[in-house]
C-alpha positions as CSV (number, residue, x, y, z in Angstrom):
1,X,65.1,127.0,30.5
2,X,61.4,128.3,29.3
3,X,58.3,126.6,28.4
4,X,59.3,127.2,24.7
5,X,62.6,125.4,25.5
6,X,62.0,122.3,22.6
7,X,63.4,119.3,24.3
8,X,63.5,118.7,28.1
9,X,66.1,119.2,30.1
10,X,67.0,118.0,33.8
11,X,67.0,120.4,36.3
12,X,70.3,119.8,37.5
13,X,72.3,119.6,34.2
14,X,73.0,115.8,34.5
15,X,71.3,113.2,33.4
16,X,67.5,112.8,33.3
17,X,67.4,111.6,37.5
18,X,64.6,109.3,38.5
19,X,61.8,110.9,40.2
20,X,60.4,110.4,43.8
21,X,57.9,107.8,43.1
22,X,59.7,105.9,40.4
23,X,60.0,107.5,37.2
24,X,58.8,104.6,34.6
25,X,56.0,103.6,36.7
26,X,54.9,106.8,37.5
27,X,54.9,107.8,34.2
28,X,52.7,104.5,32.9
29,X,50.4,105.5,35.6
30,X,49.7,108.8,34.7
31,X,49.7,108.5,31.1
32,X,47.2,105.4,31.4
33,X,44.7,107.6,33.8
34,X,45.1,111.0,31.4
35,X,44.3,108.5,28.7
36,X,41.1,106.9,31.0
37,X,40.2,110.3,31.3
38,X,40.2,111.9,28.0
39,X,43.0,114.3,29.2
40,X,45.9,115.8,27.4
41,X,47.2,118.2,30.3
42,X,47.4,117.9,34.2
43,X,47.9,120.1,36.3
44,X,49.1,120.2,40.0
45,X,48.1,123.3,42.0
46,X,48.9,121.6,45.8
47,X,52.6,121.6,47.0
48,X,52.1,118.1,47.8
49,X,50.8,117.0,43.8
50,X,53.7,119.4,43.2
51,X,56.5,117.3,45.0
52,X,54.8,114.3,43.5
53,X,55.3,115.5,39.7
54,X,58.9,117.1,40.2
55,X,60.2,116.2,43.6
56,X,60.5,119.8,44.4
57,X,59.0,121.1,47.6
58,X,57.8,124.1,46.9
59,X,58.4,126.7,49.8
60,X,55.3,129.3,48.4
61,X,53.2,126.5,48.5
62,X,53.8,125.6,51.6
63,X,54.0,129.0,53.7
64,X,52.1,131.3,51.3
65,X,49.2,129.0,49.8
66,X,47.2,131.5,48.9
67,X,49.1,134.2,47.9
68,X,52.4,132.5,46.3
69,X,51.6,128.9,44.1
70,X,54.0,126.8,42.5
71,X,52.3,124.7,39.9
72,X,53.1,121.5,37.5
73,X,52.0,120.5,34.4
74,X,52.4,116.9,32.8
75,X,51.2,116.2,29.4
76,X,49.9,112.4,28.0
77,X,52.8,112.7,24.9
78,X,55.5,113.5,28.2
79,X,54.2,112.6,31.6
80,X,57.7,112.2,32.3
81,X,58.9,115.7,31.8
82,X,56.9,118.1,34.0
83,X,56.4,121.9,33.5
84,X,57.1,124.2,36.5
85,X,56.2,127.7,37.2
86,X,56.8,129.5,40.4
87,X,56.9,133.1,42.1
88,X,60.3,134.4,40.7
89,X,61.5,134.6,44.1
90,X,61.3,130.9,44.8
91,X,62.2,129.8,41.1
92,X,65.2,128.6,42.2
93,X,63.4,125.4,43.0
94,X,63.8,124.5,39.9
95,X,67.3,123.3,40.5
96,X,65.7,121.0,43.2
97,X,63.9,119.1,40.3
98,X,64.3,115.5,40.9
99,X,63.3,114.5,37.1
100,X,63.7,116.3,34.1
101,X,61.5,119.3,33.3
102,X,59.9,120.5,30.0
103,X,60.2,123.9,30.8
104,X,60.3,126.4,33.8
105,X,58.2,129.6,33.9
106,X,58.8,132.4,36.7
107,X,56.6,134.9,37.5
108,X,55.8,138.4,39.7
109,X,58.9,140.6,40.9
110,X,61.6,139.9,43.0
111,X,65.3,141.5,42.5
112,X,68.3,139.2,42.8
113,X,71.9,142.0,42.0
114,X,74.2,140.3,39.6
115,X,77.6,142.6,40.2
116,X,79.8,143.6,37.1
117,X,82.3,141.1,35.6
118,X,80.8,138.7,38.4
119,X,81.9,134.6,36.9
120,X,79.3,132.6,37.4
121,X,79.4,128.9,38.3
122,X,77.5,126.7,35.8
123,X,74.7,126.4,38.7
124,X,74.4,130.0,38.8
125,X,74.1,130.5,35.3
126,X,71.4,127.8,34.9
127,X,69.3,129.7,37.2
128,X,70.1,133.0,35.9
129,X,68.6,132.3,32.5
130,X,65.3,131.6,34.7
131,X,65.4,133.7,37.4
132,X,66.7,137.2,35.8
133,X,66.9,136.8,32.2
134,X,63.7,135.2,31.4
135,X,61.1,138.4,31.3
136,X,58.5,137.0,34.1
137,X,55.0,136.3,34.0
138,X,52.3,138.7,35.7
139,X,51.0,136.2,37.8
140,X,50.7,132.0,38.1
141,X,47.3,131.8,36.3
142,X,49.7,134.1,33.3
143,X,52.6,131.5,34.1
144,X,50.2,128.9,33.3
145,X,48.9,129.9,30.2
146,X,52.1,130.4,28.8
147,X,53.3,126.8,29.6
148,X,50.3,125.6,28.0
149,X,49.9,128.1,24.8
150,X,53.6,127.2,24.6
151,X,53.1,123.7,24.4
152,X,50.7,123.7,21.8
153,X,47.8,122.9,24.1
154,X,45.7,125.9,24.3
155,X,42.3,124.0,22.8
156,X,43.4,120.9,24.9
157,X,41.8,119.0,27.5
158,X,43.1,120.3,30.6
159,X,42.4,118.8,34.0
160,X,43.5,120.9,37.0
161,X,43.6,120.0,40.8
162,X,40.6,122.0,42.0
163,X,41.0,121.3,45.9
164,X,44.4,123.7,45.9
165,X,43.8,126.2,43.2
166,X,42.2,129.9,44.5
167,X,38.3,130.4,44.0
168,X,37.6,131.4,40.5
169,X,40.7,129.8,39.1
170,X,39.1,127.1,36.6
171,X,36.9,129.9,35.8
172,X,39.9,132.2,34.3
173,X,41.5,129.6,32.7
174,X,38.9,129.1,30.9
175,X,37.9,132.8,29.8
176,X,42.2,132.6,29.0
177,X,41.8,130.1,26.8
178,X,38.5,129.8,25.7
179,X,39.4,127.2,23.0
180,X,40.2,124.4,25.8
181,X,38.4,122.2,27.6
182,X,39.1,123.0,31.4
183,X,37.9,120.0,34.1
184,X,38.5,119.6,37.4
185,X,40.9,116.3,38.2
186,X,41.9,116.5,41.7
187,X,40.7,112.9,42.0
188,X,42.5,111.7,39.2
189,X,45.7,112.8,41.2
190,X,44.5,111.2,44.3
191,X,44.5,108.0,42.5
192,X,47.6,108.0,40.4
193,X,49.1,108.4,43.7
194,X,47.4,105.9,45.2
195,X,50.3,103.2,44.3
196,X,53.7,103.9,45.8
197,X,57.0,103.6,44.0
198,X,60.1,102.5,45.5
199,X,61.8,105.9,45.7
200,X,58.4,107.0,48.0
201,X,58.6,104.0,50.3
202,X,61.7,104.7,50.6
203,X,61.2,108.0,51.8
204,X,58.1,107.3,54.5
205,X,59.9,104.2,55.7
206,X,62.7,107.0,56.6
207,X,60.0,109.6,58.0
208,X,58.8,106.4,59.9
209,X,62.3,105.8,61.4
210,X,63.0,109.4,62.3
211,X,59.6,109.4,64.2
212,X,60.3,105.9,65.8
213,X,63.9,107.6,67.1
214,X,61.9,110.4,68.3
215,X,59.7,108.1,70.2
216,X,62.6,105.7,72.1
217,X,64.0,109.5,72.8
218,X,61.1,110.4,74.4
219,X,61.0,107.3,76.6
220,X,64.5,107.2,77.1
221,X,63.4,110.3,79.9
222,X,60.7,109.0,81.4
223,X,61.0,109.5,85.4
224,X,58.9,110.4,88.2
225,X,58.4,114.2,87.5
226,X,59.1,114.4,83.6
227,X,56.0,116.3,82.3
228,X,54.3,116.0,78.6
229,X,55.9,119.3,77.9
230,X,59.4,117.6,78.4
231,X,58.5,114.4,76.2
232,X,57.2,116.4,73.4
233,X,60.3,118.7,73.4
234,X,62.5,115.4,73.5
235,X,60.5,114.0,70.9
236,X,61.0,116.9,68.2
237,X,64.5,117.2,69.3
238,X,65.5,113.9,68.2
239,X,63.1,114.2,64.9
240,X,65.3,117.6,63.8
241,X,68.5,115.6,65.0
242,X,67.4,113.0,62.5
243,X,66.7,115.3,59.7
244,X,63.2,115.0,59.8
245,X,60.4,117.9,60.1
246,X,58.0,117.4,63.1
247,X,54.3,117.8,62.1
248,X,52.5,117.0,65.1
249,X,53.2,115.4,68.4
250,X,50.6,114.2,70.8
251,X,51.6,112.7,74.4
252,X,49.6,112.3,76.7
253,X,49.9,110.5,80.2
254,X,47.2,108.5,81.7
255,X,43.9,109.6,81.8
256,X,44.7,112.9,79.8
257,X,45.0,110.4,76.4
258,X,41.0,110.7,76.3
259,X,41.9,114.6,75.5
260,X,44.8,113.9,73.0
261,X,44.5,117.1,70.9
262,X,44.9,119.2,73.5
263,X,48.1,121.1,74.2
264,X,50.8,119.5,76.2
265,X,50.5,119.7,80.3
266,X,52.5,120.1,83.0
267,X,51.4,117.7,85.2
268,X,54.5,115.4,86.2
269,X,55.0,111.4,85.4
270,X,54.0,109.4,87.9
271,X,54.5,105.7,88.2
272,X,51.6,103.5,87.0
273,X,51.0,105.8,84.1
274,X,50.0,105.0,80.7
275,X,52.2,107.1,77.9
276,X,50.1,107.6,74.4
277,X,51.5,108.7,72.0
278,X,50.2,109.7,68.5
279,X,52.7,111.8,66.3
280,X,54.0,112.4,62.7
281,X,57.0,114.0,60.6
282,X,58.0,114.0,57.1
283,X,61.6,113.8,55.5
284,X,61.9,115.4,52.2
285,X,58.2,115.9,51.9
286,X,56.9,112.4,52.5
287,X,55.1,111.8,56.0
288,X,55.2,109.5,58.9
289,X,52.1,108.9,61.4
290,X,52.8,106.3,64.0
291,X,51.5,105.2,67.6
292,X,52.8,103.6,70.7
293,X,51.6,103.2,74.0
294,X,53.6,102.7,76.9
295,X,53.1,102.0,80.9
296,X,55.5,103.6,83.4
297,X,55.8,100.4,86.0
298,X,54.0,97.8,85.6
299,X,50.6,98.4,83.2
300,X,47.8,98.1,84.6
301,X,45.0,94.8,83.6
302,X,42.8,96.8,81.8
303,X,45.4,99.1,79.6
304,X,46.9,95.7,79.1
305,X,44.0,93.8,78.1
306,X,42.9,96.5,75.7
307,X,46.3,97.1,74.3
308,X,46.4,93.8,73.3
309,X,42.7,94.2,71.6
310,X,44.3,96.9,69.4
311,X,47.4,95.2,68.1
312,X,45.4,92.3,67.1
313,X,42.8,94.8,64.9
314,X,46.7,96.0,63.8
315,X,47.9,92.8,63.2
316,X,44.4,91.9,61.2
317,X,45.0,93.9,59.0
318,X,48.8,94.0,58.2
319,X,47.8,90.0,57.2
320,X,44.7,90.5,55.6
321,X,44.9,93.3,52.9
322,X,45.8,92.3,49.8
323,X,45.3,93.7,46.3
324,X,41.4,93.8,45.2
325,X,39.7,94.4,48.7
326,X,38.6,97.7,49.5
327,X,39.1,100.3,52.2
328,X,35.5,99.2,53.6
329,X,36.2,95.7,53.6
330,X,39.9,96.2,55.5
331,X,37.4,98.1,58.1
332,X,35.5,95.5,59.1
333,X,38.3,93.3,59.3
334,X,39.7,94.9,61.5
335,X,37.2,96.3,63.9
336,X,36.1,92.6,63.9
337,X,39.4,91.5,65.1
338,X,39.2,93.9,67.6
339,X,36.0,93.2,69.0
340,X,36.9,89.3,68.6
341,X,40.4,90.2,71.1
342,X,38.1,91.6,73.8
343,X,36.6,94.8,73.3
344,X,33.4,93.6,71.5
345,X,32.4,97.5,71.8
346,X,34.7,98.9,69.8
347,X,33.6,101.7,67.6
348,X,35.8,103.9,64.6
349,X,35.2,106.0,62.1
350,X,38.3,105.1,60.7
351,X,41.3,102.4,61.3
352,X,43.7,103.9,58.7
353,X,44.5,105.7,55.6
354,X,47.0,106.0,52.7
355,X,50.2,108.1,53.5
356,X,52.8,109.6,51.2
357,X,53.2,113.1,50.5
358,X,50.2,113.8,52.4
359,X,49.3,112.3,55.7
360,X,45.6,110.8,54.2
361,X,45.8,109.5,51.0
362,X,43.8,107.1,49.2
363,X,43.1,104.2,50.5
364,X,40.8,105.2,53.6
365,X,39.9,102.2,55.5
366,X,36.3,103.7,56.5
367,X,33.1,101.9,56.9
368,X,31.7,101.0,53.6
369,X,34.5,102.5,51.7
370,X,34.6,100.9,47.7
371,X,37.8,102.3,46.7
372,X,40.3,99.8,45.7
373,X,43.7,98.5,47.5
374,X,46.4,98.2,44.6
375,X,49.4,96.5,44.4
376,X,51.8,98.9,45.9
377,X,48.9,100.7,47.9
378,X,50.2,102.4,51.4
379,X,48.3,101.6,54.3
380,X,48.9,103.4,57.4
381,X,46.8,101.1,60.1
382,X,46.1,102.3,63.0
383,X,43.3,101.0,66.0
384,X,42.8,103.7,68.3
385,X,40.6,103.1,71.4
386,X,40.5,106.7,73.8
387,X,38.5,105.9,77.3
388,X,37.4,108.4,79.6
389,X,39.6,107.4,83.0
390,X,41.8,105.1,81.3
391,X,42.9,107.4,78.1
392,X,44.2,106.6,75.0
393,X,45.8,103.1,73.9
394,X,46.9,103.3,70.4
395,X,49.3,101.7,68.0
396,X,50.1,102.7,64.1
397,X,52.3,101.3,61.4
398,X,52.2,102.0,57.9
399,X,52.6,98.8,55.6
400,X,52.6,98.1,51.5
401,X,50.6,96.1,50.1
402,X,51.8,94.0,47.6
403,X,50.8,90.3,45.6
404,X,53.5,89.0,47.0
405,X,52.6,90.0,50.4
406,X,52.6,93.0,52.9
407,X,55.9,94.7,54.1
408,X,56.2,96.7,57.4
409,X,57.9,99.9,57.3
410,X,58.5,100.5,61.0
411,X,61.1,98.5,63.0
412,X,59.7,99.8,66.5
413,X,58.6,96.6,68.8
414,X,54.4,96.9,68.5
415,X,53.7,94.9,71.7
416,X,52.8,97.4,75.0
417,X,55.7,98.7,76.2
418,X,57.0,98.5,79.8
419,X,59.2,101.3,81.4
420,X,60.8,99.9,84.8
């Protein structure tokens, strides 16, 4: 499979599969905001807009960002069918492809042997026409001009995501192909992601349940004596049992929640404690970001009374987004609500954000903010309240949005909780 390859192909020799965010709509999406945009070409630099496009998470783009890219490219005539190009030695991800590609492109060095008289399974032979007979590309800015001269769009209107490509990248693209038109459009992407399809829900609902498991494993330890050390351990334990990745995981008890970034202590449980915690994971690239708090005994007054302040912010806005409103307006819902339940000085830069393949996404519920909840917009709302002497009291859920009304995707109880 090349980019001169005439008709798409899926990646994995059956039947064009359904990508992660819902081929159709995803597809209608992006062709309507290429089309908005005066765009015949996109192209993903991030591993994140990467996943997005073909559901394959790259590993360069991951651990070697700046030195070893994958990249996608859709078109507007086949926003369906992505290009991919890739370091030879991680081409193989092709074969991870989770909808049909237009063409594959490998490039640099790397030396797979291929023994005499060797049979190869079907699999095999797939990825060898990519990954040793195909001659390679010098580098990715060499892979991409190939895909695009290939596809016939070398004096095209080309947007690329700015935000992941290396300094000086637009730049060469444009000396490459002097003909096209070469804009940056990481915004576009932000906003084409902005609605969720099924496939993606499905997949943070899952993150969200692996990181609720790691939670009630966490809790299921608690004892005079247990340290932060031993939660966070038990926490990530039951997140890698599950499947899931652990991203970051912040528990704090009592007092220490005020100082919730720091690393985890050794300073033992004792009963009467508050437990924050503030942790995320993702399952086949798609992230989780969730809060409890709990009390070890019986809670004191205040961490009960300004528990209760937070969930009702929470609860605020689960209820009150819909489509139409706008990030800023969700804010001051919901910082109202929380002033309202009993801590009329409650101040935030922020009570939630999108989620999906990255952690913050579009929407961000932030003061003043005018972009636009859509139907099928993630909201990941959160009312964190961190008090020097009392700590941090904290709960986060991420919810949909829809026109027919807002759907939880976490089954963990949101009320305090109590550990006898």
């Amino acid at each position: 499979m090349t980019a001169d390859d005439a008709a798409p192909r899926d990646a994995t020799g059956d039947a064009t599969a359904g990508d992660a965010s819902g081929a159709g709509p995803r597809s209608r999406r992006l062709a309507r905001h290429l089309d908005e945009a005066g765009l015949d070409a996109l192209v993903a630099t991030s591993a994140e807009n990467v996943l997005y496009l073909t559901g394959i998470s790259s590993i360069g783009g991951q651990n070697h960002p700046y030195s070893s890219r994958a990249l996608a490219v859709v078109t507007r005539e086949r926003p369906d069918a992505p290009y991919f190009a890739s370091s030879r030695g991680d081409v193989d991800q092709f074969l991870d492809a989770t909808t049909a590609l237009s063409g594959v492109v490998a490039y640099g060095t790397f030396h797979r042997v291929l023994p005499e008289d060797l049979e190869l399974t079907a699999r095999e032979e797939r990825f060898k026409e990519i990954g040793v007979d195909a001659p390679p590309s010098a580098d990715a800015l060499a892979a991409l001009v190939r895909i695009l001269t290939g596809a016939g769009l070398a004096k095209a209107r080309i947007g690329v995501d700015e935000n992941a490509a290396p300094l000086g990248f637009l730049d060469r693209l444009r000396e490459a192909l002097p003909g096209a038109e070469v804009r940056p459009a990481a915004a576009l992407l932000q906003q084409v992601r902005k609605v969720k399809g099924e496939a993606e829900l499905d997949r943070i609902a899952r993150s969200a349940a692996i990181a609720e498991a790691g939670v009630l494993a966490a809790l299921g330890i608690a004892a005079e004596g247990v340290t932060e050390r031993d939660m966070v351990r038990e926490f990530e334990t039951a997140v890698a049992r599950e499947g899931g990745r652990s991203r970051f995981t912040l528990i704090k008890f009592g007092r220490e929640g005020v100082l919730g970034q720091t690393r985890p202590g050794d300073t033992p449980l004792r009963r009467g404690d508050s437990i924050w915690f503030d942790a995320g994971c993702t399952w086949r690239g798609y992230w989780s970001d969730i809060a409890r708090t709990a009390s070890f005994g019986a809670p004191a007054p205040r961490l009960a009374a300004v528990y209760a302040a937070m969930l009702a912010g929470e609860q605020a806005a689960l209820e009150s987004a819909k489509p139409g409103m706008t990030g800023g307006e969700l804010f001051d819902r919901t910082v109202e609500a929380v002033r309202a339940a009993g801590v009329p000085h409650y101040r935030r830069h922020h009570v939630g954000h999108g989620i999906g393949a990255e952690i913050y996404e579009p929407v961000l519920i932030t003061p003043g903010n005018k972009d636009v909840i859509e139907d099928g917009t993630m909201v990941n709302s959160e009312t964190p309240y961190y008090e020097f002497g009392l700590g941090g009291v904290h709960v986060e859920d991420p919810f949909v949005v829809t026109s027919d009304g807002n759907r939880l995707l976490t089954t963990l109880d949101r009320s305090l909780i109590v550990i006898d």
